[in-house]
C-alpha positions in Angstrom: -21.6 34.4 5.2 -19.8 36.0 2.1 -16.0 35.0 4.1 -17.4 31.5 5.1 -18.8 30.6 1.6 -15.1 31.7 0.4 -13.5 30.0 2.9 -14.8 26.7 2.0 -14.7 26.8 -1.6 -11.0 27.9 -1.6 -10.0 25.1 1.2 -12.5 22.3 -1.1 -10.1 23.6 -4.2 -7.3 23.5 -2.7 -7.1 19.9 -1.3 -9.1 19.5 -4.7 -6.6 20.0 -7.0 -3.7 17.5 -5.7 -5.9 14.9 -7.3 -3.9 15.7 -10.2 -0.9 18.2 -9.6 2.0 16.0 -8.9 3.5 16.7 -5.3 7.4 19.1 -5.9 8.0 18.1 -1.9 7.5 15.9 1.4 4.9 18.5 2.6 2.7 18.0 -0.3 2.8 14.4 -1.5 0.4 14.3 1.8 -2.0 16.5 0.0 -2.1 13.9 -3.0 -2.2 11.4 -1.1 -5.5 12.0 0.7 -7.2 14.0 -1.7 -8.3 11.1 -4.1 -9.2 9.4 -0.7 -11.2 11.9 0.5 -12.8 12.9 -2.7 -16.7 11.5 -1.2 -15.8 14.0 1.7 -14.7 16.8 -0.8 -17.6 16.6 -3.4 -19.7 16.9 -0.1 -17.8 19.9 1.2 -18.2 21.2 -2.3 -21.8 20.9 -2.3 -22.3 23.4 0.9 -20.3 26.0 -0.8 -22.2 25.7 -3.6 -25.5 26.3 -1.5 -23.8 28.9 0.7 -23.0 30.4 -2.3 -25.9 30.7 -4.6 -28.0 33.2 -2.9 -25.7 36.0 -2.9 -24.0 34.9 -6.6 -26.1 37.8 -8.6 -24.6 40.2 -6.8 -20.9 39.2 -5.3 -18.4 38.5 -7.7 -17.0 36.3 -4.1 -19.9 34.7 -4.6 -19.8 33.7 -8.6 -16.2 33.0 -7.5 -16.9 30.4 -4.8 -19.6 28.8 -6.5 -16.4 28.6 -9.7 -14.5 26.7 -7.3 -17.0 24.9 -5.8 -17.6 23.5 -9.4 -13.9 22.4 -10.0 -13.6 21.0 -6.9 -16.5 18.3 -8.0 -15.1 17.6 -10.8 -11.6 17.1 -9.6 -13.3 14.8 -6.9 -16.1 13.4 -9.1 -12.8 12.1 -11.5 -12.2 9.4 -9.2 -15.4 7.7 -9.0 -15.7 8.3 -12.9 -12.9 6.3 -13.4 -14.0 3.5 -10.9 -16.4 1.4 -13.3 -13.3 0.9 -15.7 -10.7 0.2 -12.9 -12.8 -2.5 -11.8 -13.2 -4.4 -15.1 -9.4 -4.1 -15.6 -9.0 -5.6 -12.0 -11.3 -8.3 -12.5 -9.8 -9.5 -15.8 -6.1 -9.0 -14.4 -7.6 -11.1 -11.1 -9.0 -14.0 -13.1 -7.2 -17.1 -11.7 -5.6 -15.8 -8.8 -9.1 -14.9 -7.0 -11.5 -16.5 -5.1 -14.3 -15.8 -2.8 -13.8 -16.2 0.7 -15.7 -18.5 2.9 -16.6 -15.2 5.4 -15.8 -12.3 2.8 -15.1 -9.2 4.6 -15.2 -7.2 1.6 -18.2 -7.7 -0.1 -18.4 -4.6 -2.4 -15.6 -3.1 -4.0 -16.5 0.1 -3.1 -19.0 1.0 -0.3 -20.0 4.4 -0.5 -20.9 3.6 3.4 -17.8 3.1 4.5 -16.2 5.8 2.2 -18.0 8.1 5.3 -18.2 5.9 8.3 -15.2 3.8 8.2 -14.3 0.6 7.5 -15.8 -1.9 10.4 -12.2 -3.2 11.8 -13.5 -6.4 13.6 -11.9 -7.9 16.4 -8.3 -9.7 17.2 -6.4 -11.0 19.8 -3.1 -9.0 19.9 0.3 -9.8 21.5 2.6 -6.7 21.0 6.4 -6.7 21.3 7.4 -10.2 20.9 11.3 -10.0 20.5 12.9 -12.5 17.9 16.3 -11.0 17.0 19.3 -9.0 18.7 21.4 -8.6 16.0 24.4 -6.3 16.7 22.4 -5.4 19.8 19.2 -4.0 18.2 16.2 -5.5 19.6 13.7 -6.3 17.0 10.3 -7.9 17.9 7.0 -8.5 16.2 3.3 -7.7 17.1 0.4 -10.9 16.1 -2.8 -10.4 15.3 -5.1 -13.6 16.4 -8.6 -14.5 15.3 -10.5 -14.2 18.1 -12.2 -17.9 17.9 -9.3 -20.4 18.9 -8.1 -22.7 15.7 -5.7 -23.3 13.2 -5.4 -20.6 10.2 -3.4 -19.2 7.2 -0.3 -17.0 8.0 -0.1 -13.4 7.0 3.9 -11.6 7.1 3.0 -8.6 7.1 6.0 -6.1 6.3 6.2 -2.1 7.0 7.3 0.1 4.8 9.2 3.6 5.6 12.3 4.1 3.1 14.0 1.1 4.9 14.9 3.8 7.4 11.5 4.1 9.9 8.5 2.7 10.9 7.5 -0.1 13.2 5.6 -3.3 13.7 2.5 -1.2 14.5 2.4 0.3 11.1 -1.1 -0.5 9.8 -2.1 -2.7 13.3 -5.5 -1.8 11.2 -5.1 -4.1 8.9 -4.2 -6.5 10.7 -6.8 -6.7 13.0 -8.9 -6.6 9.7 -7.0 -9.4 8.2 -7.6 -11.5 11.4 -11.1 -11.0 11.7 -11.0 -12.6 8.3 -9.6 -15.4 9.6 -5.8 -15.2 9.2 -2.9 -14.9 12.0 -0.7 -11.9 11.2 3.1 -11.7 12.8 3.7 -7.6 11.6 7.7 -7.9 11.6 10.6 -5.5 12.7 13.7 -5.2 10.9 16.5 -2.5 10.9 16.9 0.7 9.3 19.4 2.7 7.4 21.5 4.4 7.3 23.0 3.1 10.5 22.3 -0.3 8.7 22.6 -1.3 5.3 21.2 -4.0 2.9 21.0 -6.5 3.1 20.8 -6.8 6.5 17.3 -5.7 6.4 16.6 -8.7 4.5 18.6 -10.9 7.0 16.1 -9.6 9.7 12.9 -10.4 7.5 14.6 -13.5 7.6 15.0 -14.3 10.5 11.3 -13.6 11.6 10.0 -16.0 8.9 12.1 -18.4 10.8 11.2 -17.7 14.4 7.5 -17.9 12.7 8.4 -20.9 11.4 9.2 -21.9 14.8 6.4 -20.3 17.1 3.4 -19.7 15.0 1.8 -23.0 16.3 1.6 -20.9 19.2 -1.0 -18.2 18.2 -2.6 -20.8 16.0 -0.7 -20.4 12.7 -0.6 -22.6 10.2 2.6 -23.0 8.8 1.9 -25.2 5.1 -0.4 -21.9 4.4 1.8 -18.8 4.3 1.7 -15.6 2.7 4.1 -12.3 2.7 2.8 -8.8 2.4 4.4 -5.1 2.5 4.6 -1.5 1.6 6.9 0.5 -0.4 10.0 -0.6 1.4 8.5 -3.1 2.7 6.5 -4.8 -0.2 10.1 -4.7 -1.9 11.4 -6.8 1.2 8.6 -9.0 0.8 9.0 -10.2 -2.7 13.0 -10.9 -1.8 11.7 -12.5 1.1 9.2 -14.9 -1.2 11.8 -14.9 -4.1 14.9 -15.9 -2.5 15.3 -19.4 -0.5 13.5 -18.8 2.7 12.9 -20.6 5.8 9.0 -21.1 5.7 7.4 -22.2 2.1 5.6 -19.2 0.4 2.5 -19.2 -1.4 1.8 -15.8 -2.6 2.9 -12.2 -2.0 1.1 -9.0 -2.0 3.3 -5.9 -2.7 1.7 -2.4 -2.3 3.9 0.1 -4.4 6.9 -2.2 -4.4 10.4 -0.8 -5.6 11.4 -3.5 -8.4 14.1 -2.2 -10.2 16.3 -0.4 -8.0 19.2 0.9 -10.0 16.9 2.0 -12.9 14.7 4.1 -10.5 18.1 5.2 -8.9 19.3 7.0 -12.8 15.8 7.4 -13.5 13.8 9.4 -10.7 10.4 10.8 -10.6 9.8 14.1 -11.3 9.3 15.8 -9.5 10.8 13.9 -6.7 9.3 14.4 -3.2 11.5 12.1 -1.0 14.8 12.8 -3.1 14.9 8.8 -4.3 18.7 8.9 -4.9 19.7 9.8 -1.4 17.5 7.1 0.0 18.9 4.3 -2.5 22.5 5.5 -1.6 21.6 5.0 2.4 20.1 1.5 1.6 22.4 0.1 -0.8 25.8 2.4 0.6 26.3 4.3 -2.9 25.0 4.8 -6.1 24.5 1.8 -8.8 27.7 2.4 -11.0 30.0 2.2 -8.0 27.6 -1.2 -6.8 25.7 -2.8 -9.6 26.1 -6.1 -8.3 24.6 -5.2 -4.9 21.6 -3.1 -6.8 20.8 -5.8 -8.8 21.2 -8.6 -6.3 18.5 -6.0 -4.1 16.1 -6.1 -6.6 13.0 -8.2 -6.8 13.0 -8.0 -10.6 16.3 -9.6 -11.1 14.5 -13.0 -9.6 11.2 -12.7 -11.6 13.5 -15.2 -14.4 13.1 -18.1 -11.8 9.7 -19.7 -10.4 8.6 -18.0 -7.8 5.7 -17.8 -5.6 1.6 -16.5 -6.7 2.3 -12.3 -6.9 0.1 -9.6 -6.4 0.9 -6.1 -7.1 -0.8 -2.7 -6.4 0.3 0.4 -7.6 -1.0 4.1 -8.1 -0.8 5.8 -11.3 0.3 8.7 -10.0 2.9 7.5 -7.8 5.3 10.2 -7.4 7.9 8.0 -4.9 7.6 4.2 -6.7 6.3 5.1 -10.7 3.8 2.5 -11.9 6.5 1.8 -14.6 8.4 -0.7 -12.2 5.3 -2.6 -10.9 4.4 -2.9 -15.0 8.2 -4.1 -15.8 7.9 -6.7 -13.0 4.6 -7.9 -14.4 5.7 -8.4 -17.5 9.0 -10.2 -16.5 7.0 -12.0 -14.0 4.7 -13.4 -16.5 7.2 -14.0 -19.3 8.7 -16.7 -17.3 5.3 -18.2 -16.5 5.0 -16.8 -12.7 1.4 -16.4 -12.0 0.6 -12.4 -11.4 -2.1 -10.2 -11.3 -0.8 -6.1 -11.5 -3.6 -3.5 -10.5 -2.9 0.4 -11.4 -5.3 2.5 -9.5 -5.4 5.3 -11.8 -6.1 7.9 -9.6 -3.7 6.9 -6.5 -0.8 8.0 -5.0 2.2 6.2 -3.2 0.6 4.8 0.2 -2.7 5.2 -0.8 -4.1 2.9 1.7 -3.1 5.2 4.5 -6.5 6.1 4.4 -8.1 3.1 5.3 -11.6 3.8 4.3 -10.6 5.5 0.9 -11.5 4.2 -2.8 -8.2 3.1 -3.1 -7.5 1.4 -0.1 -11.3 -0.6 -0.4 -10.7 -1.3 -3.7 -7.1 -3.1 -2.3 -8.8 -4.7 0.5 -11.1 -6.5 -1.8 -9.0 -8.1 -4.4 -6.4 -8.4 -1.5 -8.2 -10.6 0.2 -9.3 -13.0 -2.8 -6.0 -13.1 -3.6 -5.3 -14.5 -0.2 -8.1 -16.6 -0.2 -7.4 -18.7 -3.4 -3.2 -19.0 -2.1 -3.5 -19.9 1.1 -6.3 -22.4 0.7 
């Protein structure tokens, strides 16, 4: 009982404390990624060492030791929801006038402690995987919809996956998806290609190229074209808000970016430390070099080089810990966004790291859902 007791203290602790030690590599940024996420799950786990613990704590100094541990691992984990009151009245003033409730809200809570342990309830969708709309230079791209399942005409979601421009797939986050369609929205989850075999911007000329094949085909799974919105990740939300930004071939009424890079060659001289994915290798394989050898292609790949112009309703979530894309961009962008009166709403999650919403079910990733779908709501109305 004395080894088990230990055991689980020291494993609670130890995904504990990535809640707030930044993450030096690869192997560890997944570590602070899921421990805010998890933290309901942790402050349970916590809780059974502590009662494994007490009874043999006058005597073992394991015991005295776990229950220690046990302790800092509920406060670590505890942080978050501590924190959650204030994020929420931040949101809800940063949302004001770029929100509105749903006619069949999904999200009804910000936060359900339910679903923090059950899951989030997915719904159900009609899915067509694999649709090809592109062969350029003989790479097969396609695109996976998502379809309400009652038959009818509804608002269009582009949703874009993120992976350093260099991985992923249209099946990235198919749970979201489904989600968003059983909120009543057609989703067409694009393809595009990858570095470093290809650089920018033909990854943009792909996104492209979908939005027009949408253009062209949603009709078919119901889409309505006059009511589009763009969406991504990382890599992706940074394609999106070109995609919205730049002339395109479907009109765009509001974009979501999750952890968007904005400024490309500042993050390029300035990375995060420490710096988990190496950010200057992965620019050079997008863009084909560093930023003094190719300012004019870093700045012409940046959203915030656009945010001068009018351009489309934008919504952008960031963590405060973000280790890959630092909260500092997504605040820059905001502030350019709104000095040239572009509507925006910027949420920091204080306590979340780059691709929070891995974890579907987590604080983070509810707390996303919710204002993510208002903010879809009152655009694509």
């Amino acid at each position: 009982m004395r080894w088990l007791t230990l055991a689980v203290a020291l494993s609670t602790l130890w995904i504990a404390v990535w809640t707030v030690l930044p993450p030096p590599n690869y192997f560890l940024l997944r570590f602070a990624v899921g421990a805010p996420e998890l933290s309901a799950w942790l402050i349970v786990a916590a809780i059974v060492g502590l009662a494994l613990g007490l009874p043999g704590a006058a005597t073992s100094a394991s015991g005295r030791f776990a229950i220690a541990a046990c302790i800092v691992s509920i406060a670590l984990a505890g942080s978050v929801f501590a924190r959650l009151p204030s994020a929420v009245t931040r949101f809800d003033q940063a949302t004001r006038g770029l929100s509105v409730e749903p006619e069949r809200p999904l999200r009804r809570s910000r936060v359900s402690l339910g679903d923090l342990f059950r899951g989030i309830p997915i719904g159900n969708a009609r899915v067509t995987r694999g649709i090809p709309f592109a062969t350029p230079d003989g790479k097969a791209l396609t695109i996976d919809a998502f379809q309400p399942q009652t038959a009818g005409t509804y608002p269009i979601v582009v949703q874009i996956y993120g992976g350093r421009w260099q991985n992923g797939e249209p099946g990235d986050f198919a749970n979201f998806a489904r989600w968003l369609a059983a909120s009543g929205y057609v989703v067409f989850s694009v393809d595009y290609r990858h570095s470093p075999r290809w650089r920018w911007p033909a990854h943009l000329e792909d996104v492209t190229t979908a939005l027009a094949w949408i253009g062209a085909h949603a009709s078919e799974f119901g889409g309505d074209t006059s009511r589009v919105a763009l969406l991504g990740r990382s890599a992706g939300a940074h394609l999106a808000l070109l995609a919205a930004y730049r002339p395109a071939p479907l009109h765009v009424r509001g974009v979501v970016a999750f952890y968007a890079p904005a400024d490309l060659a500042d993050a390029y001289r300035h990375p995060p430390r420490p710096d988990p994915l190496d950010i200057q290798s992965v620019e050079r394989a997008f863009i084909g070099g560093p930023p003094d050898d190719m300012p004019e292609r870093y700045a012409e790949a940046s959203p915030i080089s656009y945010a001068r112009g009018r351009v489309p309703p934008t919504l952008l979530l960031y963590g405060g810990r973000d280790n890959i894309v630092e909260p500092r961009y997504g605040r820059q962008l905001r502030d350019a966004l709104a000095a040239s009166g572009n509507q925006v709403s910027y949420l920091e999650i204080p306590w979340a790291e780059h691709a929070f919403d891995e974890v579907f079910n987590g604080p983070s990733s509810q707390l996303a859902l919710f204002y993510t779908e208002r903010f879809l709501a009152a655009v694509t109305r």
